[in-house]
C-alpha positions in Angstrom: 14.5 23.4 23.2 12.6 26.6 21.2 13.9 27.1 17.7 14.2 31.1 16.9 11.8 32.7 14.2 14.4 34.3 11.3 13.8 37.5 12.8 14.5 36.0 16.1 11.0 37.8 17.5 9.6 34.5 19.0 10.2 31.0 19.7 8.6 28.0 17.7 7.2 25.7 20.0 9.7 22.0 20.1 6.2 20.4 20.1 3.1 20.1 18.5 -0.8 20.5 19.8 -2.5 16.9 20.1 -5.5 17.7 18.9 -6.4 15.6 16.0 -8.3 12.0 16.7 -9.4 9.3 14.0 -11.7 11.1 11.6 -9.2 13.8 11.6 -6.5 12.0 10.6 -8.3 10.1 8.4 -9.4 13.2 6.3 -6.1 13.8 6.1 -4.8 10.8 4.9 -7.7 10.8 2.6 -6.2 14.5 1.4 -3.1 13.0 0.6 -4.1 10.2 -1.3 -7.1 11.3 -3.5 -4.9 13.7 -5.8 -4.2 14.1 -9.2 -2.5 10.6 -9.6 -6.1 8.8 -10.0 -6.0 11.4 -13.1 -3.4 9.8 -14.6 -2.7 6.1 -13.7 -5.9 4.4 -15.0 -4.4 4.6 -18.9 -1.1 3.0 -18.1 -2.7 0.4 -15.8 -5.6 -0.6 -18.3 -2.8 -1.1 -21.3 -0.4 -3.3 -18.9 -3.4 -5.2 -17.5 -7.3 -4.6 -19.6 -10.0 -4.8 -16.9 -7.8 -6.4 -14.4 -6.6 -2.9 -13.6 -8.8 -3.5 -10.7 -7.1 -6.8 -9.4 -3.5 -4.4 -9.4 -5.5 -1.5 -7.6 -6.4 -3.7 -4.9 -3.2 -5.3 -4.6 -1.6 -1.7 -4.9 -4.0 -0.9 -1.7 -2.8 -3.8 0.2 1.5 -2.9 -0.5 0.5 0.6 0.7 -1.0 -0.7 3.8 2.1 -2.6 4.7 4.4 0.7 4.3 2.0 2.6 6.3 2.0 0.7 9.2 5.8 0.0 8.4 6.5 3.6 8.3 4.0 4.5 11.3 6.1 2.0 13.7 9.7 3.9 12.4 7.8 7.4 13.2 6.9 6.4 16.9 10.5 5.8 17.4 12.5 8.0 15.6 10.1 11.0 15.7 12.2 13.1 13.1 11.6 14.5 9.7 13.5 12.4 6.5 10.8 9.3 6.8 13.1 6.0 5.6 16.4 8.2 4.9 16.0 8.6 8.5 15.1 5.0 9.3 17.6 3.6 6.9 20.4 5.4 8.7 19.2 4.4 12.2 18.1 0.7 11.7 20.4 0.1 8.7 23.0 2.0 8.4 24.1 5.3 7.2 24.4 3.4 3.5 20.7 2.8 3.1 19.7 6.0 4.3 21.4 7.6 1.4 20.0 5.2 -0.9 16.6 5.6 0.5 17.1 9.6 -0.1 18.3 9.2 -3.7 14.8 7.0 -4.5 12.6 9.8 -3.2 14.3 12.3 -4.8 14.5 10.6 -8.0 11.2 9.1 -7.8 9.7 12.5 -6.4 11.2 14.3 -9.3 9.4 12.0 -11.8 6.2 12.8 -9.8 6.8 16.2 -10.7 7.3 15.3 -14.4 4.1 13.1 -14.4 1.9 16.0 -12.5 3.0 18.7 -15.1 2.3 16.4 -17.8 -1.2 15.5 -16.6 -1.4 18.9 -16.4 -1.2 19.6 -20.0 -2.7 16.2 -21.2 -5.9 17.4 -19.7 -5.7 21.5 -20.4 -4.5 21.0 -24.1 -3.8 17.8 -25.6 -1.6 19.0 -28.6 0.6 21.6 -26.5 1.5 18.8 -24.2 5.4 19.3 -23.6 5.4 23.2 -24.0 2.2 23.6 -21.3 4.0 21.0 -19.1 7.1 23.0 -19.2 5.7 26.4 -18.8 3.9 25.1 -15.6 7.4 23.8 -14.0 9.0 26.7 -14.8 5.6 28.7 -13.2 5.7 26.9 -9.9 9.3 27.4 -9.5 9.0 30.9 -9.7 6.1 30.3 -7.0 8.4 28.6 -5.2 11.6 30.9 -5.6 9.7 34.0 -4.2 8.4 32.2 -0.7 5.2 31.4 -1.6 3.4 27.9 -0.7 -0.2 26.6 -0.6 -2.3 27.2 2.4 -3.9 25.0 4.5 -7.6 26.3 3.7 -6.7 26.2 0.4 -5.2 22.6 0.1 -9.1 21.7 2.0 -10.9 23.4 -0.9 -9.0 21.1 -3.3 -9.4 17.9 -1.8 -13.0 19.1 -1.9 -12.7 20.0 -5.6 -11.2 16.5 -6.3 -14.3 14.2 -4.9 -16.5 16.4 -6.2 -15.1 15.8 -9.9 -14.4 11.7 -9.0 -17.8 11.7 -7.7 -18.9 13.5 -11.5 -17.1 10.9 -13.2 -18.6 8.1 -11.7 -22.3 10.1 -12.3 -21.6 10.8 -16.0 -20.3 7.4 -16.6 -22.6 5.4 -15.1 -26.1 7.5 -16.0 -24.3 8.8 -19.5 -26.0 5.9 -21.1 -22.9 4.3 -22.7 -22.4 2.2 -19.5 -21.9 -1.8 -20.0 -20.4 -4.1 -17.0 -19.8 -6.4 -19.6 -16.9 -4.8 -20.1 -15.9 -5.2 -16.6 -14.4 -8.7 -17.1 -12.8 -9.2 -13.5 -11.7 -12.8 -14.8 -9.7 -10.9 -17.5 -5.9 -9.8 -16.6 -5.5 -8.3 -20.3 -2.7 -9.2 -22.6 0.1 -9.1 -19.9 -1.4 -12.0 -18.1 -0.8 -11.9 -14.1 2.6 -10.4 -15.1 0.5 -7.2 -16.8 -1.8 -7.2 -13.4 1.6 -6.7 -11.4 2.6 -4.2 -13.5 -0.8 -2.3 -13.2 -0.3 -2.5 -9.3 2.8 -0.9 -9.9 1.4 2.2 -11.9 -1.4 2.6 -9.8 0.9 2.9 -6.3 1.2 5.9 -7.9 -2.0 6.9 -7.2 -1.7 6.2 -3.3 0.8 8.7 -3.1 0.7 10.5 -0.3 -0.5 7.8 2.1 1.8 7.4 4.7 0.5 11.5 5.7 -1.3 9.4 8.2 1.8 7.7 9.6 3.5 11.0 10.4 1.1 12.7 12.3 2.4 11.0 15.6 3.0 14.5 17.2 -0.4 15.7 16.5 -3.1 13.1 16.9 -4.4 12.3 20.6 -3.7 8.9 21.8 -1.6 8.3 18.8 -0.9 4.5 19.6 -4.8 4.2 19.3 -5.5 6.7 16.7 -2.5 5.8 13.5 -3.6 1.8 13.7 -7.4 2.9 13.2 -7.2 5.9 10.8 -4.1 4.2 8.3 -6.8 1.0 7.4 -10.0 3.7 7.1 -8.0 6.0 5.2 -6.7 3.8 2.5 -10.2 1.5 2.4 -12.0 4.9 2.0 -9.6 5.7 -1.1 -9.4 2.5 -2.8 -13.4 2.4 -2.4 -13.3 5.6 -4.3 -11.0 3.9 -7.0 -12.4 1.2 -7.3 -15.8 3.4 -8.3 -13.6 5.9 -10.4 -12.4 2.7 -12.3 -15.6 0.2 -12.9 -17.7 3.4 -13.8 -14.9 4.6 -16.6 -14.4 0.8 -17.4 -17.9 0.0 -18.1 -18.3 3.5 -19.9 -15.4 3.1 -22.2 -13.6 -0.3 -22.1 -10.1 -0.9 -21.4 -9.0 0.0 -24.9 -9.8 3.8 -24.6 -8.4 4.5 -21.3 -5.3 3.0 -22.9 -5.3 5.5 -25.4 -5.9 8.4 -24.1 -3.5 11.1 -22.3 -6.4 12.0 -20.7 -8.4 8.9 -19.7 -10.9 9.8 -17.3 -12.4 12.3 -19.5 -11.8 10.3 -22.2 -14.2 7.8 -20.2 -17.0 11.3 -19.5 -16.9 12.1 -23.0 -18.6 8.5 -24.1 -21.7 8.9 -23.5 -25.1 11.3 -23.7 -23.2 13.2 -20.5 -20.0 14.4 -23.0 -20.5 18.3 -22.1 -19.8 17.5 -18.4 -15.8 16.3 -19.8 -14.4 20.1 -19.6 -15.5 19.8 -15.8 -13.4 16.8 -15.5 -10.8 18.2 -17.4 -10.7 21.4 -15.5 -10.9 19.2 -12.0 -7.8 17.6 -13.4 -5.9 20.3 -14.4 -6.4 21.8 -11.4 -5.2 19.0 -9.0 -2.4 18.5 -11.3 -0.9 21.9 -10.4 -1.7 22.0 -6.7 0.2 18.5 -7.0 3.4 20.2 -8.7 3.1 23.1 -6.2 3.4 21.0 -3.5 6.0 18.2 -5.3 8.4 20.7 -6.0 9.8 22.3 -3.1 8.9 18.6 -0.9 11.8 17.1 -3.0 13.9 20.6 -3.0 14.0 20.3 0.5 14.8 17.0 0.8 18.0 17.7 -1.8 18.7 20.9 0.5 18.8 18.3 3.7 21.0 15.4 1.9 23.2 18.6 0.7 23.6 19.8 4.3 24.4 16.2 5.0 27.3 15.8 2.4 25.2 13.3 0.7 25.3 15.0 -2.6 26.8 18.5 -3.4 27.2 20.9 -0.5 26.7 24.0 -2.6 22.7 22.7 -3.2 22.5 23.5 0.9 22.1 27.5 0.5 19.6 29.4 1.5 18.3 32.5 -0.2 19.0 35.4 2.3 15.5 37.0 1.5 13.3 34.4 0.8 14.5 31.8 3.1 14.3 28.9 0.4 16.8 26.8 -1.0 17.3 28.5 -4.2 19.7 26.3 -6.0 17.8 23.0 -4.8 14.9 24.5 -6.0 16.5 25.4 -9.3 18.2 22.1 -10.5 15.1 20.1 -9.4 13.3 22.2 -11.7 15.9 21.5 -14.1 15.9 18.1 -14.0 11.7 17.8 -13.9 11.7 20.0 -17.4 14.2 17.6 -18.6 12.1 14.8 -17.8 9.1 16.5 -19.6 10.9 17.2 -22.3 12.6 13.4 -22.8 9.3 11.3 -21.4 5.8 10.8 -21.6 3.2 9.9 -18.6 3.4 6.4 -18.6 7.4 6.1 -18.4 7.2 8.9 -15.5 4.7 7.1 -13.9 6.5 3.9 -14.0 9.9 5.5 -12.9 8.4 7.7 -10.5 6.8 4.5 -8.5 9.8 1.9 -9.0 12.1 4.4 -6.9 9.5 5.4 -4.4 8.6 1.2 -4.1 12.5 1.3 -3.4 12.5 3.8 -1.2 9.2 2.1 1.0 11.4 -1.3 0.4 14.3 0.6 3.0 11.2 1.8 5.3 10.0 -2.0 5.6 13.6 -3.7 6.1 13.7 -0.8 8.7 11.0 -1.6 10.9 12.0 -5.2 10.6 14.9 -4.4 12.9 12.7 -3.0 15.2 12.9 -4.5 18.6 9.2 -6.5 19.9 8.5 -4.0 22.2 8.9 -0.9 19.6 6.0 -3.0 17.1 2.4 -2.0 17.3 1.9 -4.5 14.1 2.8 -8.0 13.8 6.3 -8.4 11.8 4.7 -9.8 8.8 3.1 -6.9 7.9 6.6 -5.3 7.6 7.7 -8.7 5.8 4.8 -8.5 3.2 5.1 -4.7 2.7 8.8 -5.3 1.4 8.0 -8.1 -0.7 5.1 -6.5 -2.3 7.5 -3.5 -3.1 9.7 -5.5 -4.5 7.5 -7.7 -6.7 6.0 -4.7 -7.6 9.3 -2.5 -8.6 10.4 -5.4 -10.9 7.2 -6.3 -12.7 7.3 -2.3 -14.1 7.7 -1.6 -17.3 11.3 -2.6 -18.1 12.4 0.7 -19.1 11.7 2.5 -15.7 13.1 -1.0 -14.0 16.0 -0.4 -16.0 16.3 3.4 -15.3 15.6 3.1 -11.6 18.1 0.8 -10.9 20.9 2.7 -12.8 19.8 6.0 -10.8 20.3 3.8 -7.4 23.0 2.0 -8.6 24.9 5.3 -9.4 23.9 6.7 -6.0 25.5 3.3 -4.6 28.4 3.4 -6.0 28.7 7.4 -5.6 28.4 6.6 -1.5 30.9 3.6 -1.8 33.5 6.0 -3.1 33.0 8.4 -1.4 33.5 6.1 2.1 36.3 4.6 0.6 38.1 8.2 0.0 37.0 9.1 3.7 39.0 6.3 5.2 41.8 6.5 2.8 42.3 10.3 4.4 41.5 8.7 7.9 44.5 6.5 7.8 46.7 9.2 6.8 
């Protein structure tokens, strides 16, 4: 079946070109994941855990292998858009679907918050909240009027991205402050193994984007060969990248001042005889921050429109804008909500609640493709087994206040669904 174009002048092909084998996909996963996150995450996760930052990052690495291949297996065999809200419903039941939506919209819309706030931390320290606001309420308009990113322009930024990584690991290494002494990989910081977890937590943040690769099913050729090669390259490729981004600022700075700084990695730059190249970074940052928020904002809009169309929350958020074609009053209240967030939170919390929901959310993917029948696997059931208990351990070793916060946003969503059931069949029996 052919879709219709809104003016109903040609059909949309019902499937897509197979033309993308394993170093395309891999770029793209790698697109995904190396984004403005790595901007942001190193701070939190060197307070919560010192140098063993890099113990969580790999640990991080290894939960968003697990959902990967967990989310990969769902995609072969329900090959529809929603990702676990889809796979909740189907393997589940319709109850975890809906919870699986409310994580990624909450946790999305904390993404959003964290990205604009990045934003600012690197363009102007001291007009954090105001710049962070300005540029949620400057993508929505984007959004409002039909506009989106385009493909070669999304390449040009992932290009934009190493380029400044690569600078920080030049200027941090050859800067002249650079000391692996302070690289103590047998220290786990204050929090002990408990601060380590916690780090792993933040820095799934980082690895957002990941399971890109797990979606392309419709587009790769040969894609039972092609997902299980590219998902492992893409995400060793990034976390070689991080772990680079992360001894290089470590050994420049220490722990202590990526802690401390809204803006650590140019915090990390500005230590040494290379200082003038920290605007660079800064500008890099800023930069992938935005394109982040561009592309954030109308992902969980969308997703709000489709639970709204759905019944799952209210079914006035499901209408369109008659010129534009976007869902207007999705678009607006997420932007709502995201300058609320801004205006009540800083990085670190967003962070934190941001990846406790989406860990939540990847929790439902895993217990999904547990249900999966033997011959619908292309990995071995403990790699779906391990991916949900590393999202757990993960979610509950964050800092308590986005624990705490997530699990009232899901419990509310929970108990929302239950009554609502409950009045359904109430009005079936009459």
């Amino acid at each position: 079946m052919a879709l219709a174009e809104p003016d109903g002048a040609s059909p949309i092909p019902s499937r897509l070109a197979r033309r993308l084998g394993v170093g395309d996909a891999v770029v793209v996963g790698l697109g995904a994941m190396l984004g403005a996150g790595v901007f942001a995450a190193f701070g939190p996760a060197a307070a919560a855990a010192g140098s063993g930052l890099l113990w969580g990052l790999v640990l991080a690495a290894l939960v968003a292998a697990g959902n990967a291949t967990s989310s990969a297996q769902l995609a072969a065999v329900h090959p529809e858009s929603g990702g676990a809200y889809v796979y909740g419903r189907r393997q589940l039941g319709r109850g975890w679907g809906v919870l699986a939506g409310w994580a990624f919209v909450s946790g999305k819309t904390a993404s959003c918050a964290a990205m604009a706030l990045t934003f600012a931390a690197y363009t102007a320290p001291s007009l954090t909240r105001p710049l962070a606001v300005a540029a949620v309420v400057g993508v929505a308009a984007l959004n409002l009027g039909g506009v989106s990113r385009t493909a070669r322009a999304t390449r040009v930024l992932v290009v934009a991205v190493v380029a400044v990584l690569a600078l920080v690991v030049v200027a941090c290494s050859f800067g002249g402050s650079a000391d692996l002494g302070r690289v103590d990989l047998g220290s786990v910081g204050p929090g002990g193994v408990g601060g380590v977890l916690e780090a792993a937590g933040l820095l799934f943040f980082a690895f957002a984007g990941y399971a890109r690769v797990a979606t392309l099913g419709e587009e790769v050729v040969d894609p039972a060969r092609t997902i299980p090669r590219a998902i492992p390259l893409a995400l060793g490729l990034a976390l070689a990248v991080y772990v680079a981004v992360g001894v290089s600022a470590l050994a420049a700075a220490g722990p202590q001042v990526l802690a401390d700084s809204p803006a650590p990695l140019a915090a990390a730059v500005s230590t040494g005889d290379l200082a003038p190249l920290a605007p660079v970074v800064r500008v890099g940052a800023a930069l992938a921050s935005l394109s982040v928020l561009v592309a954030l904002v109308p992902g969980v809009s969308r997703t709000t429109f489709a639970m709204a169309a759905d019944g799952e929350v209210p079914r006035w958020l499901a209408a369109v804008h008659p010129r534009t074609h976007v869902p207007a009053r999705a678009e607006l209240v997420v932007a709502t909500v995201v300058v609320a967030v801004v205006l009540v939170a800083d990085v670190r919390g967003a962070i934190g609640f941001s990846s406790f929901n989406v860990l939540a959310y990847y929790a439902v993917a895993n217990a999904s493709a547990l249900r999966l029948a033997p011959a619908q696997r292309r990995w071995p059931r403990w790699w779906a087994a391990g991916g949900l208990a590393g999202c757990l351990l993960l979610a509950v070793n964050l800092p308590p206040a986005s624990v705490v916060g997530g699990a009232v946003v899901l419990g509310v969503a929970t108990v929302g669904y239950g009554l609502r059931e409950w009045a359904s069949s109430l009005g079936r029996r009459r």
